[in-house]
C-alpha positions in Angstrom: 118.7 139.1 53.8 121.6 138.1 56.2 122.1 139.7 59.6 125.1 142.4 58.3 122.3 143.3 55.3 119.8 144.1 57.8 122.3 145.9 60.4 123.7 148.2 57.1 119.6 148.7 56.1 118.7 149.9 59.8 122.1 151.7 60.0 121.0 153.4 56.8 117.7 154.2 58.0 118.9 156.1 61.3 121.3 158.3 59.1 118.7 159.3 56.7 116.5 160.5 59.9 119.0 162.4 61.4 120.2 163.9 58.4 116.4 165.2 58.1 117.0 166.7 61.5 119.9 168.2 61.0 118.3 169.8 57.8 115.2 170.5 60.3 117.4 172.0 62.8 119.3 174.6 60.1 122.3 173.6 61.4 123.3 171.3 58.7 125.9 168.3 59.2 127.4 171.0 62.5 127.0 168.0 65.1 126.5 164.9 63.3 129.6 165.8 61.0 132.0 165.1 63.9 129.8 162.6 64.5 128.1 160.1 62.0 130.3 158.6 58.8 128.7 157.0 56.5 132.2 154.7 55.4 130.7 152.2 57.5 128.0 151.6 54.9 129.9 151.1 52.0 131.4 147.3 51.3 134.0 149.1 49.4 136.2 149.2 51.5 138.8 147.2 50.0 139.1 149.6 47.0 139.8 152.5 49.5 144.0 152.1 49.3 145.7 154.6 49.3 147.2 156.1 46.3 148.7 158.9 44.9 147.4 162.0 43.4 149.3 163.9 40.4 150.0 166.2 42.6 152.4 166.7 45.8 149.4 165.1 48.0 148.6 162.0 48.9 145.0 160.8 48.7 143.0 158.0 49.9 140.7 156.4 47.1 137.1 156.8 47.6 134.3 155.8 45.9 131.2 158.4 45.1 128.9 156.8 47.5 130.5 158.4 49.9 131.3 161.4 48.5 127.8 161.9 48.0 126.8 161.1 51.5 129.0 163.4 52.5 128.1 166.3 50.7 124.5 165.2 52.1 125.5 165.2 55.3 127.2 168.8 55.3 125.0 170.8 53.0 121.7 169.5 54.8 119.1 171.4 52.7 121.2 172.7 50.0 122.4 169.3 49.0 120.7 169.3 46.3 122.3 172.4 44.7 125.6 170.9 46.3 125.9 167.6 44.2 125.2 169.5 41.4 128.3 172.1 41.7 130.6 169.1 42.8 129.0 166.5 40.0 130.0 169.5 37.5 133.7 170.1 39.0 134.5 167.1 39.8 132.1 164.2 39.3 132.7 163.5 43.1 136.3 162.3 42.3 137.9 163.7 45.5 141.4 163.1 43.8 140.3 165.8 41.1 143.1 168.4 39.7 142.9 170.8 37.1 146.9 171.3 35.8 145.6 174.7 34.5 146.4 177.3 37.2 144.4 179.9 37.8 145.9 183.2 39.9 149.0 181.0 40.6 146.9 178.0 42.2 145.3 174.6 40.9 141.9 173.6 41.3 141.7 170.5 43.7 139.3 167.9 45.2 136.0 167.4 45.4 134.5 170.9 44.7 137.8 172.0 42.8 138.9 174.7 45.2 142.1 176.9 44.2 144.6 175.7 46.1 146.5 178.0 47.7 144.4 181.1 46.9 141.0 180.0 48.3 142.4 176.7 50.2 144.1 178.9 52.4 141.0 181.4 53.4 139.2 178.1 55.5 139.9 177.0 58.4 141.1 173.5 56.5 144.3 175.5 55.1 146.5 172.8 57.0 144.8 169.9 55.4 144.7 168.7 52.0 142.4 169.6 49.6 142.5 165.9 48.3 140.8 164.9 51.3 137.3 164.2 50.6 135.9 165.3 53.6 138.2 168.6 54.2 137.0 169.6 50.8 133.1 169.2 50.9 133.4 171.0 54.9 135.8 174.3 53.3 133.0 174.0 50.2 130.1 174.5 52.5 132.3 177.2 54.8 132.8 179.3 51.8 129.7 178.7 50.7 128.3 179.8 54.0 130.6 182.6 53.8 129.7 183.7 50.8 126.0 184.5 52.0 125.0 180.5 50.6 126.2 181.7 47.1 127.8 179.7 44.6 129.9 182.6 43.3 132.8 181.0 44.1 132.2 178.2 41.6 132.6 178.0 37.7 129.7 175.3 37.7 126.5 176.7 39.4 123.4 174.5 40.3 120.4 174.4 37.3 123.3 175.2 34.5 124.2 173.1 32.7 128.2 173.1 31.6 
């Protein structure tokens, strides 16, 4: 194993303890969001260009690893039910858009939020939805919001669509 394998492996290590605090603490991914990304992790990044979405946003290109750790990193103990909405919706693609509208909006990102009508109830409503990271943190705040329901959501965790 050469020295960057073994720096990425301990690096890897330290994130997966502190995301078991931050699950520990109840406060999931509230400090170590700001904090901690895991993009250093990933050797992808020469795939993560940035590209164009259908839309009228522009998104950057990333790969599910990511994603993933991400959701991780936010949801803290409801992870698991997490990655099973955003598999459903989007299987992780964070440049995902549904061209069907639905009350005048599109489903976008991640965790296929309507964007305009539910986009614009989080505090992200000046980002885009095609960023990966605004999408999984207004995901968990509506989640949150929503008393840790999944109401909000076509695909619902244990159901399978």
């Amino acid at each position: 194993m050469d020295q960057t394998a073994s720096i990425k492996s301990i690096f890897g290590f330290l994130i997966g303890i502190l995301l078991i605090i931050a699950g520990l603490s109840g406060r999931p991914g509230s400090m170590l969001a700001a904090v901690i990304t895991t993009e250093s992790l990933d050797d992808t990044s020469a795939e993560n260009d940035s590209s164009s979405s259908s839309t009228d946003f522009s998104a950057i290109s990333v790969g599910s690893n990511e994603v993933v750790n991400y959701i991780q990193l936010i949801f803290g103990p409801y992870a698991g039910q997490a990655l099973q909405v955003a598999k459903c919706e989007s299987n992780y693609d964070a440049k995902a858009y549904n061209s069907q509208a639905v009350l005048n909006s599109h489903a976008s990102g991640v965790f296929q939020i309507l964007y305009h009508a539910t986009w614009s109830t989080t505090s992200f409503k000046n980002r885009s939805p095609m960023d990966y990271k605004a999408n999984i943190e207004a995901a968990y705040e509506i989640f949150r919001r929503d008393g840790f329901s999944w109401r909000q959501w076509q695909c619902k965790p244990g159901v399978a669509m």
